[in-house]
N, CA, C and O atoms as a MOPAC input file, in Angstrom:
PM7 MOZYME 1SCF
protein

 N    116.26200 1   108.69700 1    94.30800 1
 C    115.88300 1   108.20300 1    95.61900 1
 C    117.11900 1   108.18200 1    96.51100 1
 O    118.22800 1   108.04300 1    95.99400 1
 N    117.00600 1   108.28700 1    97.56300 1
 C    117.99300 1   108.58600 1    98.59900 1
 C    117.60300 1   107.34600 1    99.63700 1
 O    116.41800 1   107.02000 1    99.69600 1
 N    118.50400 1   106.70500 1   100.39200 1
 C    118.86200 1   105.21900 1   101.28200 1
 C    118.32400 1   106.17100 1   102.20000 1
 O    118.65100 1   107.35800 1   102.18000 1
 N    117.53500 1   105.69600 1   102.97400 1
 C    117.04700 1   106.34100 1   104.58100 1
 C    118.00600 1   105.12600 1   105.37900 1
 O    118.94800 1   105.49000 1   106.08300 1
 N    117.69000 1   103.69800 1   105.21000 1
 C    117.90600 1   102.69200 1   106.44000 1
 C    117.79300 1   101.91000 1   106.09900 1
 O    116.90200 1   101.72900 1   105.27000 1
 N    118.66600 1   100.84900 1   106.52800 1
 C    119.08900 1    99.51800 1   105.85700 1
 C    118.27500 1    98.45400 1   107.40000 1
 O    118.46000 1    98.97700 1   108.49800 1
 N    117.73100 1    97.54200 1   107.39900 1
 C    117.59600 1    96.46400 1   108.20100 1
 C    117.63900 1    94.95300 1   107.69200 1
 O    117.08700 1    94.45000 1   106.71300 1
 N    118.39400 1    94.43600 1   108.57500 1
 C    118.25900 1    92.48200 1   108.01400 1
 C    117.45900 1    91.91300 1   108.89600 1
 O    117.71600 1    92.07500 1   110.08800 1
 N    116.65300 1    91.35600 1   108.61400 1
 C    115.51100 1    90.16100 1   109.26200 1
 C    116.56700 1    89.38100 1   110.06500 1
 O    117.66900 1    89.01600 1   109.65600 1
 N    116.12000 1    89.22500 1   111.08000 1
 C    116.45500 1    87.99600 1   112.56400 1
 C    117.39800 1    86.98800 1   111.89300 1
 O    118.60400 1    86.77600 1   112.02100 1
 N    116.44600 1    86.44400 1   111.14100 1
 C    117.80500 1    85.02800 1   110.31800 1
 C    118.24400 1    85.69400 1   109.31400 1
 O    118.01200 1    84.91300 1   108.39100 1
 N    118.66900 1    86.50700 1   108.90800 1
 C    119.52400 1    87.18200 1   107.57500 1
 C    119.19900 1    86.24600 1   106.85100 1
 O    119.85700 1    85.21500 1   106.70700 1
 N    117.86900 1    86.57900 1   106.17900 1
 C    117.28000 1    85.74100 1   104.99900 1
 C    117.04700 1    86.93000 1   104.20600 1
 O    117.61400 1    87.01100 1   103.11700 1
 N    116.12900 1    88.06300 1   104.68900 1
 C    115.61200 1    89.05400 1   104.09300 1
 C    116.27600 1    90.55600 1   104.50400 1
 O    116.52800 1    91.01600 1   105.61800 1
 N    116.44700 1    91.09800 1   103.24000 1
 C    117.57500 1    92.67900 1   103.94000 1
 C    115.87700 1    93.67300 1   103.36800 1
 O    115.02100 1    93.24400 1   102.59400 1
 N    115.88900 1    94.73800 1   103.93200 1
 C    114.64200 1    95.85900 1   103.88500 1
 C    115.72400 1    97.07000 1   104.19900 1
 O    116.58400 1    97.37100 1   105.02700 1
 N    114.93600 1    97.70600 1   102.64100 1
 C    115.77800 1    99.29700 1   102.48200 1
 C    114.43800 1   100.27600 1   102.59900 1
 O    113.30500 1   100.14200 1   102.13800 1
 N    115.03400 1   101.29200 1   103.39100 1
 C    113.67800 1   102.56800 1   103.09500 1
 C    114.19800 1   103.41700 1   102.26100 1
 O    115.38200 1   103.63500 1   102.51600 1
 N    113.64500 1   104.18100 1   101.05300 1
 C    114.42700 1   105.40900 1   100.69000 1
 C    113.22200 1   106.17300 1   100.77300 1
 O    112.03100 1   105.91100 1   100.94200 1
 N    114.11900 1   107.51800 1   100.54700 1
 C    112.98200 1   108.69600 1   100.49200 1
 C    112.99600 1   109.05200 1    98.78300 1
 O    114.06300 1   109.30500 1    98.22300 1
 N    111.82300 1   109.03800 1    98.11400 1
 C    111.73700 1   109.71400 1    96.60000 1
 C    111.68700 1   111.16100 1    96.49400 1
 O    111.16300 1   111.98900 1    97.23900 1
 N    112.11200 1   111.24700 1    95.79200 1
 C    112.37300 1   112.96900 1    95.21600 1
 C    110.75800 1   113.34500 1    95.32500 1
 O    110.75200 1   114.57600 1    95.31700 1
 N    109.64400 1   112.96800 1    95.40500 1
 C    108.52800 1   113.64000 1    95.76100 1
 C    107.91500 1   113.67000 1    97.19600 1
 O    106.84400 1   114.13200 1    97.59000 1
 N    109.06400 1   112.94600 1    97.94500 1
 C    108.93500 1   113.18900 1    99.09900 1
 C    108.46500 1   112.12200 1   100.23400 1
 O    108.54000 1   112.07100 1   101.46200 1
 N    107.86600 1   111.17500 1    99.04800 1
 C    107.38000 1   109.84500 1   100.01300 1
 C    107.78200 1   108.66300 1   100.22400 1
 O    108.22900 1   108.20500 1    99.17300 1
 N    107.86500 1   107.69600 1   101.34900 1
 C    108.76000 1   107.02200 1   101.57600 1
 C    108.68100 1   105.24100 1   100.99700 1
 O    107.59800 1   104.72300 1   101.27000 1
 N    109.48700 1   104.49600 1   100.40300 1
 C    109.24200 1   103.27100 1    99.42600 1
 C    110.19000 1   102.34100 1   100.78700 1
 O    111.24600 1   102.56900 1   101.37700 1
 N    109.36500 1   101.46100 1   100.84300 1
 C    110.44300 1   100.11800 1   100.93800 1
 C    110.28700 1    98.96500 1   100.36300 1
 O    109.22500 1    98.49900 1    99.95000 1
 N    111.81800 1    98.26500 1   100.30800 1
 C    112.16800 1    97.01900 1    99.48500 1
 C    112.31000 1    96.83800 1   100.14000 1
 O    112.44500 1    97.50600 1   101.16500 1
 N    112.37700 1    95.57000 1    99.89000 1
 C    112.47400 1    94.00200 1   100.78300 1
 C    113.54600 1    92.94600 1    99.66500 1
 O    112.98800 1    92.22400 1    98.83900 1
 N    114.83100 1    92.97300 1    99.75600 1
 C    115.41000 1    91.58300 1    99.01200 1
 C    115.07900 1    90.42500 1    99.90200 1
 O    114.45900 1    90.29500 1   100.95700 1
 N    115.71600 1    89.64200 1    99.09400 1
 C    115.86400 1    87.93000 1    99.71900 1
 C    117.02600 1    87.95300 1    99.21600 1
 O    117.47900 1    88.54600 1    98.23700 1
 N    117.68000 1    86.94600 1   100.30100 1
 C    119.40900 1    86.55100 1   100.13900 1
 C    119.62200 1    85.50300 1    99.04000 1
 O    118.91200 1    84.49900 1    99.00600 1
 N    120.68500 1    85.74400 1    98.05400 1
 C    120.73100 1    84.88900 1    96.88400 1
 C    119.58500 1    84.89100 1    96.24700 1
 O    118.53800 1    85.47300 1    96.53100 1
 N    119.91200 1    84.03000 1    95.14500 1
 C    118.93600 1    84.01900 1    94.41900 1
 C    118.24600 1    85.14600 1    93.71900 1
 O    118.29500 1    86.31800 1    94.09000 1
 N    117.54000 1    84.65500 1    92.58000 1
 C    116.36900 1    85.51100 1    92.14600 1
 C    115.72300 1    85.38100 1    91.20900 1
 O    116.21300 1    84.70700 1    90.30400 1
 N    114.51400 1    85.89400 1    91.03900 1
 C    113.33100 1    85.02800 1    90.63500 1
 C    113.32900 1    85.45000 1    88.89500 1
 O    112.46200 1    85.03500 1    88.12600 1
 N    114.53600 1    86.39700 1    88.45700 1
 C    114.78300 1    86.50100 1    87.13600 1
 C    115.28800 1    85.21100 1    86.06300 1
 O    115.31700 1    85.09400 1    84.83800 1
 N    115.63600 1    84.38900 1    87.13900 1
 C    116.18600 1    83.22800 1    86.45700 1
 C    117.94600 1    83.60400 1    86.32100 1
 O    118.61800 1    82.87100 1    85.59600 1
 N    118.43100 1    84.44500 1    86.84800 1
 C    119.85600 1    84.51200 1    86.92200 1
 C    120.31400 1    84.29600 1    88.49500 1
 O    119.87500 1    84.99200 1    89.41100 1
 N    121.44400 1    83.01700 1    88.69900 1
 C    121.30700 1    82.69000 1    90.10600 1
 C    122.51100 1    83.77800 1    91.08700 1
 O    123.66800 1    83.75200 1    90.66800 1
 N    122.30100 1    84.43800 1    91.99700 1
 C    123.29800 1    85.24200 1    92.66000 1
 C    124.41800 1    84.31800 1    93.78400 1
 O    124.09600 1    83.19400 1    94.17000 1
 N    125.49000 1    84.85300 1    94.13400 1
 C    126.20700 1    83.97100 1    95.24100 1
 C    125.13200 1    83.96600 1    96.53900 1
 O    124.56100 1    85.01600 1    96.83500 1
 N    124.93300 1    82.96000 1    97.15600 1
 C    124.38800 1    83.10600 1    98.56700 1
 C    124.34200 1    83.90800 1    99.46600 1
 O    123.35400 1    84.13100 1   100.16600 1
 N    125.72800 1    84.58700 1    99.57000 1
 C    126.51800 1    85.60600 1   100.71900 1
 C    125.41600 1    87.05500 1    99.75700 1
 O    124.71500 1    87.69100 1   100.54400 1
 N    125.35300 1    87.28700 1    98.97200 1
 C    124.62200 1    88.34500 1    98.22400 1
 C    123.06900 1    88.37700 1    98.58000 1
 O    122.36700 1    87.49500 1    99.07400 1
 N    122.74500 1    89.70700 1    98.16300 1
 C    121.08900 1    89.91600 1    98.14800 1
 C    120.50800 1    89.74700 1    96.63400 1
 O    121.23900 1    89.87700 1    95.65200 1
 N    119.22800 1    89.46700 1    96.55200 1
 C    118.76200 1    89.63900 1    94.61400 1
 C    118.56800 1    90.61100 1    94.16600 1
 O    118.04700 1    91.39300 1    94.96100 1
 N    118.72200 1    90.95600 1    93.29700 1
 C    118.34900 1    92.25700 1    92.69400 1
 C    117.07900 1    92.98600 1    92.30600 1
 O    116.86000 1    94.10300 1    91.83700 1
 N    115.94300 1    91.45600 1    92.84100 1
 C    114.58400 1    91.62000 1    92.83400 1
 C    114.08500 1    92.30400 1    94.41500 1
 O    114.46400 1    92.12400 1    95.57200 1
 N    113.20400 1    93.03100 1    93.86400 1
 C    112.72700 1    93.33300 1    95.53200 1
 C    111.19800 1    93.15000 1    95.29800 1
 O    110.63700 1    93.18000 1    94.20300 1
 N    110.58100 1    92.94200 1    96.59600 1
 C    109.26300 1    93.85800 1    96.64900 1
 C    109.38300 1    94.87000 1    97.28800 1
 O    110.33500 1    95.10500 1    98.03300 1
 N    107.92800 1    96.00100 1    96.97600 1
 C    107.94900 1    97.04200 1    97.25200 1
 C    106.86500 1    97.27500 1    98.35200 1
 O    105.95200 1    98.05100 1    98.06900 1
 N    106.87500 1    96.72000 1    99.49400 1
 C    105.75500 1    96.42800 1   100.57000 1
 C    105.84200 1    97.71600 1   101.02600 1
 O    105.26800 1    97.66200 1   102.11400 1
 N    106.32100 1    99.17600 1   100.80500 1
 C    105.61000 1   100.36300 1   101.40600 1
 C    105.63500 1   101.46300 1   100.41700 1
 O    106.42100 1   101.49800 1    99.47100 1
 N    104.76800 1   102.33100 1   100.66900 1
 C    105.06200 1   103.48600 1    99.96500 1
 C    104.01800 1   104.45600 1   100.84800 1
 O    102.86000 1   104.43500 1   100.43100 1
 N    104.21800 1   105.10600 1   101.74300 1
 C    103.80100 1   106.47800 1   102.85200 1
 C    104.32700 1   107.41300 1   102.75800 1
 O    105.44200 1   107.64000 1   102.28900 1
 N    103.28600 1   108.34400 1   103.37300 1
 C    103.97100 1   109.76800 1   103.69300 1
 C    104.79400 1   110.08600 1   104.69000 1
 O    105.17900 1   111.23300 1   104.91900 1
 N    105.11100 1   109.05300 1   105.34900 1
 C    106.20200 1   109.11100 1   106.70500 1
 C    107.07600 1   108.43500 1   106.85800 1
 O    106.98500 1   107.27000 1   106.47000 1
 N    108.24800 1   108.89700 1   107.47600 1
 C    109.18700 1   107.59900 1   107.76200 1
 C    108.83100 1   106.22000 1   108.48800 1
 O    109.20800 1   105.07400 1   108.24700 1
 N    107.54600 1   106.98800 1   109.94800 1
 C    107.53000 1   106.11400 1   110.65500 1
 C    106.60800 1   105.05800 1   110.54200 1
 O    106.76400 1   104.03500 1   111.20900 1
 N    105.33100 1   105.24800 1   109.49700 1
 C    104.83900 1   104.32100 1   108.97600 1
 C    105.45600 1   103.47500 1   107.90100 1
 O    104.85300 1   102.40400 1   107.84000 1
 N    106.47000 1   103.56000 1   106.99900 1
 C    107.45500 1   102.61200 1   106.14900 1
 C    108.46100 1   102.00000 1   107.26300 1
 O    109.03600 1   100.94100 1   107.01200 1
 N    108.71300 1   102.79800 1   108.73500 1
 C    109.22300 1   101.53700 1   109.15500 1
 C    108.49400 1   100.37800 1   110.01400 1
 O    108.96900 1    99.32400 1   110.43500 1
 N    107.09000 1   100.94500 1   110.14900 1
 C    106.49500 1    99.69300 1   111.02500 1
 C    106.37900 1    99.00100 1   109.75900 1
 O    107.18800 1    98.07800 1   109.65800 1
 N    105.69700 1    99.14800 1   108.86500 1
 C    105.36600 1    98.10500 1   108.21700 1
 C    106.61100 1    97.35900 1   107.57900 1
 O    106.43400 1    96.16100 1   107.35700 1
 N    108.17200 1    98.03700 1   107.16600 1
 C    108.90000 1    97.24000 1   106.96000 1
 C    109.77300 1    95.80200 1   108.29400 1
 O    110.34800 1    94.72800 1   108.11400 1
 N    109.44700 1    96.53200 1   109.38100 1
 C    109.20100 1    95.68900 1   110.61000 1
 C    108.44600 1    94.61700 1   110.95800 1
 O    108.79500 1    93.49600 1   111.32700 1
 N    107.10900 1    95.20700 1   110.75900 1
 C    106.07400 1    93.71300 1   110.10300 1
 C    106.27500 1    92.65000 1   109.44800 1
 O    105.90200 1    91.49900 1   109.67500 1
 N    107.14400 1    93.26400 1   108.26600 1
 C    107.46300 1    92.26800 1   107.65600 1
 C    108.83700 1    91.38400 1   107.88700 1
 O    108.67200 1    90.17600 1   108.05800 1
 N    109.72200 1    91.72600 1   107.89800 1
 C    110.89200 1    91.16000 1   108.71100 1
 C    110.95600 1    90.52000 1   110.34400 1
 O    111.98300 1    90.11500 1   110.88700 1
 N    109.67200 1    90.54700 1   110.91400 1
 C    109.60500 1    90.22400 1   111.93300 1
 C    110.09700 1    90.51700 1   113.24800 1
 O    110.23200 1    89.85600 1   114.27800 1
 N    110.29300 1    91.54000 1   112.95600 1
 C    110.90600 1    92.61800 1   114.08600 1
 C    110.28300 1    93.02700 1   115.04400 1
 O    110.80500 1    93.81900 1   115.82800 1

């Protein structure tokens, strides 16, 4: 997978990555700052290593509205 675009939510609570997959379609994550829900705790200043995966389209520009949606953008 290849990084398309990095965005942080308004209050830098939540960071949202788009990549593009080797089959061509586009995924986004969503971290949350610190923390994570593995039960291993991260520094604050950090993201978790957990994400959700709130997109997966055939376009860039639909993985970024909806990663927009969600970050409140």
């Amino acid at each position: 997978m290849f990084l398309i675009e990095r965005t942080v939510s308004p209050g830098e609570e939540r960071l949202a990555e788009i990549y593009m997959r080797t089959d061509g379609l586009f995924e986004g994550h969503i971290h949350r700052k610190g923390g994570s829900s593995s039960g291993v705790a991260t520094p604050p200043e950090s993201w978790s290593t957990d994400y959700e995966v709130c997109a997966l389209t055939e376009t860039l520009s639909a993985a970024k509205t909806i990663i927009d949606e969600e970050l409140g953008l």
